[in-house]
Residue frames as a rotation matrix with the C-alpha (Angstrom) as fourth column:
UNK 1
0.542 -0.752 -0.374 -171.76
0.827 0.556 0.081 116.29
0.147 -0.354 0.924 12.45
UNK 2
0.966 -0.258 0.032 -169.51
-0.257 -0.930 0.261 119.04
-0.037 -0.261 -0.965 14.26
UNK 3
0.609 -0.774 0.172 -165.74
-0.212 -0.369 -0.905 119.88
0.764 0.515 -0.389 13.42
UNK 4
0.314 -0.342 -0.886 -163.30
0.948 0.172 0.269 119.18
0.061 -0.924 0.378 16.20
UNK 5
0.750 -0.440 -0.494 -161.20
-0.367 -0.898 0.243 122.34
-0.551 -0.001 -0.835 17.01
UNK 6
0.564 -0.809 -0.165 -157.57
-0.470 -0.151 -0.870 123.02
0.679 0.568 -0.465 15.31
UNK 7
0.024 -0.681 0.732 -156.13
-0.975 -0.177 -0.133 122.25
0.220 -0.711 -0.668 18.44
UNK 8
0.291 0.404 0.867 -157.93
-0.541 0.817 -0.198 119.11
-0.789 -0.412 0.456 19.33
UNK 9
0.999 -0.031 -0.020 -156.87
-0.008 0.353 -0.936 117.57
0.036 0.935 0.353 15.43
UNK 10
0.325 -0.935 0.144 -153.29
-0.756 -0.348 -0.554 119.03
0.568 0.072 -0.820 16.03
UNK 11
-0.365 -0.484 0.795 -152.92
-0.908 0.375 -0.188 116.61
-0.207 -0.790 -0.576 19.17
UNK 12
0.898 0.379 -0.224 -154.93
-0.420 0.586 -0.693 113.84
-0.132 0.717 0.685 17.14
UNK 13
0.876 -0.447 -0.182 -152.81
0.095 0.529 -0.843 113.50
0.473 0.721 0.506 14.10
UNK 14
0.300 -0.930 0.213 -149.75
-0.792 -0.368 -0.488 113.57
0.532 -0.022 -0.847 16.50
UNK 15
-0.284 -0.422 0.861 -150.57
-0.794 0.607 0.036 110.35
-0.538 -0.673 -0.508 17.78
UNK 16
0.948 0.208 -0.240 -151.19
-0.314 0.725 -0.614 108.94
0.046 0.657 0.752 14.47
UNK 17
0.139 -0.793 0.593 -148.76
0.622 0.536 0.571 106.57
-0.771 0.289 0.567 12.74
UNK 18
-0.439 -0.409 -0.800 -147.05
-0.474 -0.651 0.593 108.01
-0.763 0.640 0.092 9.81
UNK 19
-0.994 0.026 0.106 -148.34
0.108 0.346 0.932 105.96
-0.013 0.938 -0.347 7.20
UNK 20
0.161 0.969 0.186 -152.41
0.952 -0.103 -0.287 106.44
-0.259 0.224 -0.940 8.38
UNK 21
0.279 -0.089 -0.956 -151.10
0.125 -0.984 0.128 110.39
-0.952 -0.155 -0.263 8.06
UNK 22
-0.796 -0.516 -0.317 -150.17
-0.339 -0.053 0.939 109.79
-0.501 0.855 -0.133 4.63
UNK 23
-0.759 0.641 0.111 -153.27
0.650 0.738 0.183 107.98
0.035 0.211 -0.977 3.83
UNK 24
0.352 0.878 -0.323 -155.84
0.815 -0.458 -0.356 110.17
-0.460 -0.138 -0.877 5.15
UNK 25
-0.298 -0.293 -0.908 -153.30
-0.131 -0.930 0.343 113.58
-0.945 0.222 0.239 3.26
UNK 26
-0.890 0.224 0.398 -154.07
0.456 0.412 0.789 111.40
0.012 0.883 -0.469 -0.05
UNK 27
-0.564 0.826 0.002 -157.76
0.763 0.522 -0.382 111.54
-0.316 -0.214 -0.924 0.86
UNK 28
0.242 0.283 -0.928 -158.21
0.413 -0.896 -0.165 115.23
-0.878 -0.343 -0.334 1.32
UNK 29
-0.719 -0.475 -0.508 -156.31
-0.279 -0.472 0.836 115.85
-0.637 0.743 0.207 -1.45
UNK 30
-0.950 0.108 0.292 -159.07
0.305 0.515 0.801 113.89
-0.064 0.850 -0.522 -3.70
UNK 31
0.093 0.977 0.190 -162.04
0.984 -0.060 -0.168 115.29
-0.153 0.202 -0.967 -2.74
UNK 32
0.506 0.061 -0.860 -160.60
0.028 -0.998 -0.055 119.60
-0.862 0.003 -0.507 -3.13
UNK 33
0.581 -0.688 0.434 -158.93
0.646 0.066 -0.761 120.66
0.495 0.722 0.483 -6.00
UNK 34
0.436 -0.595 0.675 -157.62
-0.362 -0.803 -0.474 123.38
0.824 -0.038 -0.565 -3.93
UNK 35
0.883 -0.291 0.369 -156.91
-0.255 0.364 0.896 121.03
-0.395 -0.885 0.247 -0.87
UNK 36
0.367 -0.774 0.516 -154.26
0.606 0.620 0.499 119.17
-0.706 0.129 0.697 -3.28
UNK 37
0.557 -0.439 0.705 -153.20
0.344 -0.650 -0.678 122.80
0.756 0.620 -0.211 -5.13
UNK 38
0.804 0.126 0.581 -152.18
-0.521 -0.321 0.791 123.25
0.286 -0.939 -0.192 -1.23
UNK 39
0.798 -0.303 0.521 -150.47
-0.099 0.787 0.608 120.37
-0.595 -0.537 0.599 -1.06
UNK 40
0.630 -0.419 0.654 -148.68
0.775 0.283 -0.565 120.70
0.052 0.863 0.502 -3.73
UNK 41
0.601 -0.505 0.620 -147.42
-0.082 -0.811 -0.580 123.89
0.795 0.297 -0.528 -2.64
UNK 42
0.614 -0.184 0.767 -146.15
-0.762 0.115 0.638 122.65
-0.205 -0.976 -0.069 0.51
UNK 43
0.611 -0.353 0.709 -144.35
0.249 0.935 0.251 120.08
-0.752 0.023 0.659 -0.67
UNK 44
0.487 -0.664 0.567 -142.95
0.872 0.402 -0.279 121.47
-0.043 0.631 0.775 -3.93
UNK 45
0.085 -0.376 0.923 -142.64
0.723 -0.614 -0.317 125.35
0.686 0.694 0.220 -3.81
UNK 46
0.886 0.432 -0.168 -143.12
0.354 -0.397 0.847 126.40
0.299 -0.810 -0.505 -0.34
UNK 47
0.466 -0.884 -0.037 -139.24
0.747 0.370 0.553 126.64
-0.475 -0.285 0.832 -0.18
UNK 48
-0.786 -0.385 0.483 -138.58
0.617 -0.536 0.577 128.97
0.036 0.751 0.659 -3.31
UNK 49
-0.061 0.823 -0.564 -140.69
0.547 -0.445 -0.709 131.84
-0.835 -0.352 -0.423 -2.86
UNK 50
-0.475 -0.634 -0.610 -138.99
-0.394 -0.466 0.792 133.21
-0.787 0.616 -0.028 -5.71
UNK 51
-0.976 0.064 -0.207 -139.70
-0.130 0.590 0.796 130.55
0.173 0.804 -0.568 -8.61
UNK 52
-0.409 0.909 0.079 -143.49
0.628 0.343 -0.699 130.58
-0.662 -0.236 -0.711 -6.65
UNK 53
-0.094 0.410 -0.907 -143.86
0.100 -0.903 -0.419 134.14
-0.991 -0.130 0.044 -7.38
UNK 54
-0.798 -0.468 -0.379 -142.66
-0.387 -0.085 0.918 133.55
-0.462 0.879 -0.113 -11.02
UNK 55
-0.862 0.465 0.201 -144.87
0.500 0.846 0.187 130.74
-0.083 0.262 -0.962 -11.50
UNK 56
-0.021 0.995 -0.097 -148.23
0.920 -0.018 -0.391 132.52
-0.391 -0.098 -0.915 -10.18
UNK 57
-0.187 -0.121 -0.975 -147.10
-0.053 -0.990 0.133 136.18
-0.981 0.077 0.178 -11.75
UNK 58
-0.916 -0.297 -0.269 -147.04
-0.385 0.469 0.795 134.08
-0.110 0.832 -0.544 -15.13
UNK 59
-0.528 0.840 -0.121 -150.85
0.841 0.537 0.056 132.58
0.112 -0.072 -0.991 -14.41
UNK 60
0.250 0.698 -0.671 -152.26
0.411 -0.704 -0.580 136.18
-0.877 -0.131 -0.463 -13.82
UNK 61
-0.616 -0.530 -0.583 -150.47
-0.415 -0.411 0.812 137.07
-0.670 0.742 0.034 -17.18
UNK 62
-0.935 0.351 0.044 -152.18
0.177 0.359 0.916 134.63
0.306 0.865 -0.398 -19.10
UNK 63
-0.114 0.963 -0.244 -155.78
0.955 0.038 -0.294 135.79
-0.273 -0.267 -0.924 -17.17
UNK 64
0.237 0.339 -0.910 -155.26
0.169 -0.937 -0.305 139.38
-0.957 -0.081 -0.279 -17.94
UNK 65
-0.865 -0.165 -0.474 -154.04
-0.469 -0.073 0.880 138.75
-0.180 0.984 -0.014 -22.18
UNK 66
-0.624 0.781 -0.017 -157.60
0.762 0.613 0.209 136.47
0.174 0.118 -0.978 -22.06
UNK 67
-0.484 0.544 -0.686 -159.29
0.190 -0.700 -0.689 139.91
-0.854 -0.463 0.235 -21.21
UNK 68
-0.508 0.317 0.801 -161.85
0.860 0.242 0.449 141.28
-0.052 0.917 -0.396 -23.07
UNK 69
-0.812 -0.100 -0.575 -161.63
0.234 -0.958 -0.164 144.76
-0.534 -0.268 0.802 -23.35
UNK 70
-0.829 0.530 0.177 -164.63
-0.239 -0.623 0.745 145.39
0.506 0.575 0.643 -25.92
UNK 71
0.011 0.914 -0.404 -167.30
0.240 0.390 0.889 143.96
0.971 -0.107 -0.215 -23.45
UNK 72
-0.276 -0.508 0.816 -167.07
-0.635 -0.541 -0.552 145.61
0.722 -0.670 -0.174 -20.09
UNK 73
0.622 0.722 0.302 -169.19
-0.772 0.502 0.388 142.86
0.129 -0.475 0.871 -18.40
UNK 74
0.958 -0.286 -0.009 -166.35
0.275 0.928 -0.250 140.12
0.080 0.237 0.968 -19.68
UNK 75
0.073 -0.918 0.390 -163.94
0.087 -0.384 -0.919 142.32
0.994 0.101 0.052 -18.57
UNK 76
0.042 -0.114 0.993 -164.91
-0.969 -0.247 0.012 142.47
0.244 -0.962 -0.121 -15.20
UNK 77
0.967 0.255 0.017 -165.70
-0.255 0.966 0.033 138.88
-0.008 -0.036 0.999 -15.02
UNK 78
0.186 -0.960 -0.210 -161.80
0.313 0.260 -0.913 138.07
0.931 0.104 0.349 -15.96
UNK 79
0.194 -0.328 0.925 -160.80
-0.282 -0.921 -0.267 140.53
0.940 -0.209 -0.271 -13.33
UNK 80
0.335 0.493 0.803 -162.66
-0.941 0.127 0.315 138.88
0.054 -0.861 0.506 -10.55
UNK 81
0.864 -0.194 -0.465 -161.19
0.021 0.935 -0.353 135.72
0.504 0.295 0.812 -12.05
UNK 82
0.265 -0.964 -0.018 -157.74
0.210 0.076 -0.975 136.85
0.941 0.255 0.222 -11.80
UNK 83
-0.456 -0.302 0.837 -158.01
-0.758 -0.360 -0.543 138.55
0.466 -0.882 -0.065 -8.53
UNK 84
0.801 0.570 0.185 -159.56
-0.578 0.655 0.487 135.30
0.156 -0.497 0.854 -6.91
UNK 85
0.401 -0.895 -0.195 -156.39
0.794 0.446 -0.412 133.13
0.456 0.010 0.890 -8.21
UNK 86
0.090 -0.783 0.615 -154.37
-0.091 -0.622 -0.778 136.02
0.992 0.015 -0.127 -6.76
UNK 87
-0.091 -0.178 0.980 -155.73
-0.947 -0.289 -0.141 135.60
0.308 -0.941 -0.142 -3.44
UNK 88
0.957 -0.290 0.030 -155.91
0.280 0.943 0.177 131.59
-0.080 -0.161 0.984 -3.51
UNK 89
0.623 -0.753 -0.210 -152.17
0.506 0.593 -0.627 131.92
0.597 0.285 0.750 -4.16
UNK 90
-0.360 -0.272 0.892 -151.60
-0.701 -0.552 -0.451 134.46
0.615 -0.788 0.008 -1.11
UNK 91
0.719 0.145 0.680 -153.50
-0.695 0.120 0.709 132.62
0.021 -0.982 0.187 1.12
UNK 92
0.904 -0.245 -0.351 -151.26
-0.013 0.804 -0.595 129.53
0.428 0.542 0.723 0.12
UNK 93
-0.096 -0.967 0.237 -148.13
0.316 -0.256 -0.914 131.49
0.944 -0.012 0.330 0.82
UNK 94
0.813 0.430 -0.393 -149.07
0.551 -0.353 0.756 133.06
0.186 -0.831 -0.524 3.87
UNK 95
-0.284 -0.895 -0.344 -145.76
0.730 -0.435 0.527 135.39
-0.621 -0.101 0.777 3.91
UNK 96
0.700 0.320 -0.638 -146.55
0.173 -0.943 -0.284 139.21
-0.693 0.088 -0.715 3.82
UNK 97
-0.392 -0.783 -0.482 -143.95
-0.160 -0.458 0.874 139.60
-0.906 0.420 0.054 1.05
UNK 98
-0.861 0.121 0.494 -145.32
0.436 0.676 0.594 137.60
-0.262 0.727 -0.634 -1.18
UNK 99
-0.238 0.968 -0.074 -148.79
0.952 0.218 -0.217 138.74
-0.194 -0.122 -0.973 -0.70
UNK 100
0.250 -0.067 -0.966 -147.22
-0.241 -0.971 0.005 142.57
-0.938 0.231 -0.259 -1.33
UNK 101
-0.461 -0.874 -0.156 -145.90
-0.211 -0.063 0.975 141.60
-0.862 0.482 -0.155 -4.27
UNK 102
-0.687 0.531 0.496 -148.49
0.680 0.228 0.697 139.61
0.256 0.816 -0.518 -6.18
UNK 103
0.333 0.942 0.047 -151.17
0.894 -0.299 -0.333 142.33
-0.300 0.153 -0.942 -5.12
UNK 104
0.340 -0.114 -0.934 -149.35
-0.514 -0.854 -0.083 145.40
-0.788 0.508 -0.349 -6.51
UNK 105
-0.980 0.089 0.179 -148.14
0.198 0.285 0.938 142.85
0.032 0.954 -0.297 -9.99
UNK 106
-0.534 0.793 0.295 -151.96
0.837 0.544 0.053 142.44
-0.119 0.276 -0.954 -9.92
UNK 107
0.535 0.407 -0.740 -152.81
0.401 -0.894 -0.202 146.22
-0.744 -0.189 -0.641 -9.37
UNK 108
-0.255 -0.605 -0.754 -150.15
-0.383 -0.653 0.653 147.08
-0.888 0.456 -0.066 -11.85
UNK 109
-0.948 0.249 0.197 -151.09
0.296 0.473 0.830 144.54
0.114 0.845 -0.522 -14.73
UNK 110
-0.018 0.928 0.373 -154.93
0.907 0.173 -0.385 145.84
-0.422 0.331 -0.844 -14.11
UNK 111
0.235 -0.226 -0.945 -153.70
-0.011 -0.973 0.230 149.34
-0.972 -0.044 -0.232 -15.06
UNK 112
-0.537 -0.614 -0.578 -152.26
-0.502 -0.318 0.804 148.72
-0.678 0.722 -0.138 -17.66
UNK 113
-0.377 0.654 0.656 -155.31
0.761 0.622 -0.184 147.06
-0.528 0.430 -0.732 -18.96
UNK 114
-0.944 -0.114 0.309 -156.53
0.290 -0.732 0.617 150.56
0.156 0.672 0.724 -20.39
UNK 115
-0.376 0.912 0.166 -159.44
0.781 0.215 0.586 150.29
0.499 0.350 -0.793 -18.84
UNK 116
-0.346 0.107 0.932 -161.02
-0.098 -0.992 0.078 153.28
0.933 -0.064 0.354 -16.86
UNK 117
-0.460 0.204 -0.864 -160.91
0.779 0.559 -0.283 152.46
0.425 -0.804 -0.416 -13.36
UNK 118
-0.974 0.212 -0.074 -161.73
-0.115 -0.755 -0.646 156.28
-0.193 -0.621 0.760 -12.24
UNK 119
-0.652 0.751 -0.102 -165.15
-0.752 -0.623 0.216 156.13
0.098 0.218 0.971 -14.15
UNK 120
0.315 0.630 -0.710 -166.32
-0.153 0.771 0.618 152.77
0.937 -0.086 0.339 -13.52
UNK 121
0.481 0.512 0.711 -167.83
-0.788 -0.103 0.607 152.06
0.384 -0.853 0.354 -10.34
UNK 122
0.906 0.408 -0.112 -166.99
-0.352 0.873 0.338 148.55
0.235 -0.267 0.935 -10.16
UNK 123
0.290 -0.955 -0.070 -163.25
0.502 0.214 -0.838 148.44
0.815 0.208 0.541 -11.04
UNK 124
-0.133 -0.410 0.902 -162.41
-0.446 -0.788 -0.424 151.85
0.885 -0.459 -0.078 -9.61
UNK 125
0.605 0.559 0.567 -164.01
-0.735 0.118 0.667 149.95
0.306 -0.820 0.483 -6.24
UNK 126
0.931 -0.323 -0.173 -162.45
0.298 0.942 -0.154 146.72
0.212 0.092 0.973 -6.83
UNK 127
0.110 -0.858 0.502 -158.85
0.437 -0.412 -0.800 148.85
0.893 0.307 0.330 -7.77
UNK 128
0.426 0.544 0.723 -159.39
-0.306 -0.665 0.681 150.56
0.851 -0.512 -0.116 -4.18
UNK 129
0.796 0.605 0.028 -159.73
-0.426 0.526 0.736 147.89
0.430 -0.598 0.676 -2.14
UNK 130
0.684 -0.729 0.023 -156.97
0.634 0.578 -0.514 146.35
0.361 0.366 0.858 -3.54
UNK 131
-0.344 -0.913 0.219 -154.35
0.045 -0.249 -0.967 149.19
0.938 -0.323 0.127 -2.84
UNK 132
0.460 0.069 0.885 -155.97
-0.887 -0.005 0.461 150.06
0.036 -0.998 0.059 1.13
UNK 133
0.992 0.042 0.116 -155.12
-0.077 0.946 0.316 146.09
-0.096 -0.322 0.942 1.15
UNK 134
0.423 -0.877 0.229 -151.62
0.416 -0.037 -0.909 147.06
0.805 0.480 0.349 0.01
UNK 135
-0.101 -0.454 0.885 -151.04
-0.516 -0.737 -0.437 149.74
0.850 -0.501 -0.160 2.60
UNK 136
0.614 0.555 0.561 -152.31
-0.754 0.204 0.625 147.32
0.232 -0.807 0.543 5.29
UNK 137
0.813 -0.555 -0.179 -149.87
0.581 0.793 0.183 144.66
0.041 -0.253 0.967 4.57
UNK 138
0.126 -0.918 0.377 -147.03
0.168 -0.355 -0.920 147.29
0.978 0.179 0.109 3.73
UNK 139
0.511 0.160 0.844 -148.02
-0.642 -0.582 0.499 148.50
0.571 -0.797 -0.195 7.41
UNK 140
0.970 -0.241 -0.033 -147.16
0.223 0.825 0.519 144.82
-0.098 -0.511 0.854 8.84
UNK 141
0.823 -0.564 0.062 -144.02
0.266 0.287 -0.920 145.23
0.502 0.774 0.386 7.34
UNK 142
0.151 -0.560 -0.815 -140.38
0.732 -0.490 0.473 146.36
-0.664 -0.668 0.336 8.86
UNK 143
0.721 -0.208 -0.662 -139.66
-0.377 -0.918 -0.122 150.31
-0.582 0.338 -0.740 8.04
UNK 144
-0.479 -0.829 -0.290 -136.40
-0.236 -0.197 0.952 148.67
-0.846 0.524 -0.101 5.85
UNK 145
-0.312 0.415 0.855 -139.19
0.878 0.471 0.091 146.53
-0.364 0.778 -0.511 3.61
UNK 146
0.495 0.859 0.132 -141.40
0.766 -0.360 -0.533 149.58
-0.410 0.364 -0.836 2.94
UNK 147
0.158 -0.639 -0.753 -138.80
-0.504 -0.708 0.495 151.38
-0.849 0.301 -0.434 1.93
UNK 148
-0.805 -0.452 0.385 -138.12
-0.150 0.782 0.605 148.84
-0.574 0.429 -0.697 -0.52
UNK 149
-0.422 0.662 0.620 -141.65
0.900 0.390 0.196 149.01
-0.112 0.640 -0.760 -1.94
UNK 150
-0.073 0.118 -0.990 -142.13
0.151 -0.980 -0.128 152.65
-0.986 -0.159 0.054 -1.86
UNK 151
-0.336 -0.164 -0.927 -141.33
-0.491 -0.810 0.321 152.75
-0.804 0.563 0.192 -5.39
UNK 152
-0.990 0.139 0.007 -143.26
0.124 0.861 0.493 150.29
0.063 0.489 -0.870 -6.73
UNK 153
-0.321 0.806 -0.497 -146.38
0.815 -0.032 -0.578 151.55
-0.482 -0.590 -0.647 -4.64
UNK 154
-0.360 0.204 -0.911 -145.76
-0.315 -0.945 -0.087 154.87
-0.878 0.255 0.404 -6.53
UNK 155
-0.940 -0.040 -0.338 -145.95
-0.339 0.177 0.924 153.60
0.023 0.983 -0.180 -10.00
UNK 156
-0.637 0.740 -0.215 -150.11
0.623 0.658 0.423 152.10
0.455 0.135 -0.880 -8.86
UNK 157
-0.215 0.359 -0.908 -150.89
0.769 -0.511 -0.384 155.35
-0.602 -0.781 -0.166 -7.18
């Protein structure tokens, strides 16, 4: 069975009724957990970007105090945890502030993990990626924002 396009669905559900459009948002929501972690942001937090940012800065906190610094294997494993939820809760937001913000909290809280990102391949790779992905969104940005995150950007450099 093939997908329709985006486009073709867009003009669809605009000639549903409102109540099958409520019906079939239920649906979706029951078979993803992340369809209805979606939904949920859209509906409750998509407004407050603020109280979002709290919310998911506060969930990588409790993935990076769960670390496990004497096993480097179960330390990386967290890592990859935490940076997954980081980028489920960017895409979520889609808004290039947001998405600067939790990836330098997320670059700054793996620092400060103590762990040796220069000598290990994996991190040090992982820790990379992560700031080029910084400078790329900072790039999107207007010249008054990046000024504004200059000094934040220093403090992970």
């Amino acid at each position: 069975m093939n997908s329709e396009s985006l486009s073709t669905l867009k003009k669809e559900i605009q000639n549903l009724p409102h109540e099958l459009i409520v019906q079939y948002l239920v649906r979706m929501a029951k078979y993803k957990t992340e369809n209805k972690e979606l939904l949920s942001y859209l509906i409750f937090n998509a407004y407050d970007q603020q109280t979002y940012l709290e919310e998911v800065k506060e969930e990588i906190n409790q993935q990076f105090k769960s670390l496990n610094k004497s096993n480097l294997y179960l330390a990386k494993k967290t890592i990859r945890k935490a940076l997954k939820t980081t980028n489920k809760y960017i895409k979520f937001s889609g808004v290039k502030q947001t998405e600067l913000d939790l990836l330098i909290y997320f670059c700054i809280k793996l620092k400060a993990t103590g762990l040796r990102l220069q000598h290990g391949k994996v991190l040090g790779n992982l820790y990379l990626r992560q700031i080029e992905r910084i400078d790329t969104v900072l790039g999107s940005l207007h010249e008054d924002l990046q000024l504004d995150y200059a000094e934040e950007i220093k403090k992970i450099k």
